[in-house]
N, C-alpha and C positions, 0 to 999 in steps of 0.2 A: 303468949301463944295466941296465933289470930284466929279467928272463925274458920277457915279454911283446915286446920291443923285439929283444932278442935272439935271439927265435923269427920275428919278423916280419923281419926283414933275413935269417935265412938261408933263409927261403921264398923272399923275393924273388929272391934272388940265383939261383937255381935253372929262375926261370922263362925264359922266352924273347924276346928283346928284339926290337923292331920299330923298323929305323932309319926315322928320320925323313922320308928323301927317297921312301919307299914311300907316304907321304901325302901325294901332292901337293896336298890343298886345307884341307892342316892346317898349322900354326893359321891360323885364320880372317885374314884381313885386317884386320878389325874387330878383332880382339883383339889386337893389334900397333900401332893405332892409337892418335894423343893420348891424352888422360885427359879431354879435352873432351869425347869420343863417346863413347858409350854403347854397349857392347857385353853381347849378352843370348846365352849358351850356350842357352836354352829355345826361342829362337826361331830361330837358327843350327841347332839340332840339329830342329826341325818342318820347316825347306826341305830338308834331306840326302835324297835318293832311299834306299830299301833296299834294299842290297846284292845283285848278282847270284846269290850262291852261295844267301840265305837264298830266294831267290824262285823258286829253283829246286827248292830242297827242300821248299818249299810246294807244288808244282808234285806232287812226287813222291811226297808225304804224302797227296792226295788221288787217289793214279794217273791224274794226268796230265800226268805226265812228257813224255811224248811226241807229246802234243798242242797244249799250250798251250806259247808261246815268253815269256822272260823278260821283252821290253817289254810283251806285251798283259798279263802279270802286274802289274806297274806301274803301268800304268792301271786295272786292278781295284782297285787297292791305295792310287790318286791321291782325295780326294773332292773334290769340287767348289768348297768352302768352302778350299780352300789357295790359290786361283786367285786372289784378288785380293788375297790376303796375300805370293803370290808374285813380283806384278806393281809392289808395293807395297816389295818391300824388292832385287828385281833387274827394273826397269825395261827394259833393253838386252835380257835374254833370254829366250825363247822360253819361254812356258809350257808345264809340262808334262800330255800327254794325261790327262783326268780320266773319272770312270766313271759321269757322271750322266746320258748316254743307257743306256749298261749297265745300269747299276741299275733304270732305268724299265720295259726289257724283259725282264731277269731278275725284277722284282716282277709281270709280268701272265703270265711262263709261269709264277713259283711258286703263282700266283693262281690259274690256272688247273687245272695238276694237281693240288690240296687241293682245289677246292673238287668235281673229278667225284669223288675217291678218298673223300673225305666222304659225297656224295650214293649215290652207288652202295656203299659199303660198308655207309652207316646211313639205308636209305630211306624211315623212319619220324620223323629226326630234325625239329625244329619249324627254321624257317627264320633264326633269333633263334639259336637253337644251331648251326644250319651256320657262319653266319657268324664266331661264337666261336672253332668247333673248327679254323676256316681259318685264324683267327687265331693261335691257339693251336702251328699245327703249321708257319706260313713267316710268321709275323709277325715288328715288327724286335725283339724277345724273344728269341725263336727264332733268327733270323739272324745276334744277334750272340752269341748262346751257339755258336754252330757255329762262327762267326770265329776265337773265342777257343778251342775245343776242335781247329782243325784248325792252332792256332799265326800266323794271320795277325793277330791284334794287334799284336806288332810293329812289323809292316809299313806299318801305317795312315801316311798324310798326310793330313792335314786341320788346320781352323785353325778355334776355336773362335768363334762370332760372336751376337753378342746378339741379340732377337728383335724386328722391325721390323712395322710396320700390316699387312705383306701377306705374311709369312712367320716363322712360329716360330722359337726360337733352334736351332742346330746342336751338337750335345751328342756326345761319343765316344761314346756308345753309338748314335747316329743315325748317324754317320759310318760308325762298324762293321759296321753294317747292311748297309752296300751293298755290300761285299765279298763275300759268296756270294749275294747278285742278280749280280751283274756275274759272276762266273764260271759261272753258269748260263745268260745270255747267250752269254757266249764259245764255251761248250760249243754252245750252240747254233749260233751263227755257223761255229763251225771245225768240226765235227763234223756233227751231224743230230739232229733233234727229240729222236728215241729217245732217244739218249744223254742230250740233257738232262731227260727225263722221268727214265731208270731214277738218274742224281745226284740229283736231287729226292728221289726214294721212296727211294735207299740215308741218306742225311744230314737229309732231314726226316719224309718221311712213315713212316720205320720204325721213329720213338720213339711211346713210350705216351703218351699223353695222355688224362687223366680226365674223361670228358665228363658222367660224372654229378654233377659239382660244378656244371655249368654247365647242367644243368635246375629250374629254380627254380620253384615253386607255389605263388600265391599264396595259395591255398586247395585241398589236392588230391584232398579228398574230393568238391568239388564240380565239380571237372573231372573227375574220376575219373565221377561219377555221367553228367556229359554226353557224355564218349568215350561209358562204354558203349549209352547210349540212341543214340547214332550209329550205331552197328554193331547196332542192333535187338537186341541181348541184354536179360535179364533186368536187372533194377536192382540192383544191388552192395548186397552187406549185410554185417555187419562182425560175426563171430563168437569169442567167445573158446576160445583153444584149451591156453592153459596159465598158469597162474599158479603165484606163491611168496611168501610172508610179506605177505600180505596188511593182515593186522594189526599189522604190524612199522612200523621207520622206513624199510627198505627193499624195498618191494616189486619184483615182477616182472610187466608182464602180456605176454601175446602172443598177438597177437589176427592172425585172417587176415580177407580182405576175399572174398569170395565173389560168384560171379553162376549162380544156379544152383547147380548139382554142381560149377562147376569152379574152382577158387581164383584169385584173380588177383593177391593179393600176401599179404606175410604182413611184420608189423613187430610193436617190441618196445617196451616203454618203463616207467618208472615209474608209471602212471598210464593206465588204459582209455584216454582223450583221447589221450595224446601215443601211444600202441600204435596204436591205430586211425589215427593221423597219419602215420603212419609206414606203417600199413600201405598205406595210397592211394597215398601217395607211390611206394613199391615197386609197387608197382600199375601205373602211370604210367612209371615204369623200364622195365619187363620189356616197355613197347609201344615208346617210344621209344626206346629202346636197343637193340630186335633187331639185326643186323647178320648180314649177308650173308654166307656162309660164305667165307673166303679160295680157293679153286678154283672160286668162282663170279661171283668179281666181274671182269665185264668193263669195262674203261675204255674210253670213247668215242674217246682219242686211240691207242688199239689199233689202231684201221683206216687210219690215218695208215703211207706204206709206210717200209720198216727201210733207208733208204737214205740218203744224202749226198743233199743240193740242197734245193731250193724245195720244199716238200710240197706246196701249191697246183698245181706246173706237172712235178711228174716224178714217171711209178711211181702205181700203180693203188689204190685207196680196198678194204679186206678188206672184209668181209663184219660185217658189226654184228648180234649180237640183244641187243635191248637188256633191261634184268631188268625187274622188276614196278616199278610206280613204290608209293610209299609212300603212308601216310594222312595227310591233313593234320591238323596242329593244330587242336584244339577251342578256340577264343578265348570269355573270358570276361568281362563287361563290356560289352559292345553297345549298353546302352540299348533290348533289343529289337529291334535290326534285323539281327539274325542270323538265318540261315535254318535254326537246327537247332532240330528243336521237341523238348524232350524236357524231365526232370524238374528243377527248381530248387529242391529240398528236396537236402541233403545224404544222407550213409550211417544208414541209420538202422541200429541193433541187432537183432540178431533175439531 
């Protein structure tokens, strides 16, 4: 017997032994059966429920311990796609509750508080990038990175199924999805609106998310040119402001984009072209991207009252002011039948 065998038998012996008769649904039936049948550990271990203590700890990992009970955890935890897999392989028994109303209601409150906390936070954003950044911040991306960060993977049941004429196929990471839609349901259900808004904005709405990757121009000197003719300002002109090794294999140029006296972006590049390309683009940022100072932004589900029950039918609606609404997108491409009359010549140089 070599070191490695030797080291391995006196760990074991060390550890702690679990009699048999503590498992009463161990071993399976099926694995005690003929050699005729077929018995599969992957598919016997996809129907096992997850254990009370971990569903409890799930529970208490996201402080809600003492709200959410162990079976409506269960059924967060059930997806919808085990149900005919379940029906399938124990006939006689009672399926177990699954979370594919939960999901549906947890996906239009997550839907809902991204898309005011969006709008009201950046209300100059183009409608094209709201929808993005909503996605970005309770999409099933999002949802099931939160799954996996608050330890409910796991837990998942679900049963994997191919994709049919009237519905895509079911994938773990779509399945995983639905587990913090459904616990932001339950919150809502057992608890009150509030609470499932301020879970929302603790676990999705208060990561970063990069919204300037998802401003995209197709040409942004020339939107850049018809913002400003929008807003009755001067026409943009593109100045340089610094250069290096000009004559070299590596230059530097930096060029600002002007309206008037007052700068409205400034970019960088190898090459006047791509500087001045840059510079619009920043240009373009610095409008779209303003954002609402955080002590200013009021949310519309604010006036919703801070209490248990029906918000519709209990407790008085606050008081709403609501902020400046933002500028809309300059669309480019029209054919002409756009209503903004302004210049169609790009940035020129001064």
């Amino acid at each position: 017997m070599g070191h490695a065998q030797r080291r391995f038998l006196s760990i074991a012996t060390k550890l702690p032994s679990v009699s048999l008769s503590s498992l009463r649904s161990f071993p399976p039936e099926g694995a005690l059966a003929t050699s005729s049948s077929t018995f599969s550990p992957e598919t016997w271990a996809a129907l096992q429920p997850p254990p009370p203590s971990a569903l409890s700890a799930l529970s208490h990992r996201i402080g809600l311990g003492s709200l959410l009970q162990v079976p409506e955890l269960e059924q967060a935890c059930t997806h919808p796609s085990v149900l005919p897999f379940f029906a399938q392989r124990h006939p006689n028994q009672k399926p177990p509750p699954a979370n594919g109303n939960l999901s549906t209601l947890g996906n239009a409150l997550l839907g809902l508080f991204a898309s005011e906390f969006v709008a009201v936070s950046y209300p100059h954003l183009p409608t094209r990038v709201v929808k993005a950044a909503v996605s970005a911040y309770v999409g099933p991306n999002t949802c099931a990175n939160v799954a996996k960060e608050v330890g409910a993977a796991p837990l998942l049941r679900w049963h994997r199924t191919p994709p049919t004429p009237l519905k895509p196929a079911v994938l773990h990471h779509d399945a995983l999805s639905s587990i913090p839609r459904s616990l932001v349901a339950l919150i809502y259900q057992r608890s009150s609106f509030s609470s499932a808004r301020k879970f929302a904005h603790q676990f999705f709405l208060g990561r970063e998310v990069d919204l300037r990757k998802m401003l995209k121009f197709r040409d942004p000197k020339v939107a850049l040119t018809e913002t400003v003719a929008k807003f009755g300002r001067e026409k943009p002109v593109s100045r340089l402001l610094k250069e290096t090794g000009r004559l070299s294999n590596s230059p530097v140029f930096v060029v600002g984009v002007y309206s008037g006296i007052e700068q409205l972006g400034e970019g960088f590049g190898s090459s006047l072209k791509m500087a001045e390309y840059r510079a619009a683009e920043d240009a373009l940022h610095r409008l779209y991207l303003t954002r609402t100072p955080p002590e200013l932004v009021r949310l519309p589900t604010l006036t919703f009252p801070e209490i248990d029950g029906d918000i519709f039918t209990v407790g008085d609606e606050a008081a709403y002011t609501p902020g400046e609404l933002g500028t809309t997108e300059v669309r480019l491409g029209s054919a002409g039948r756009s209503s903004i009359i302004g210049p169609t010549t790009g940035i020129g140089p001064e």
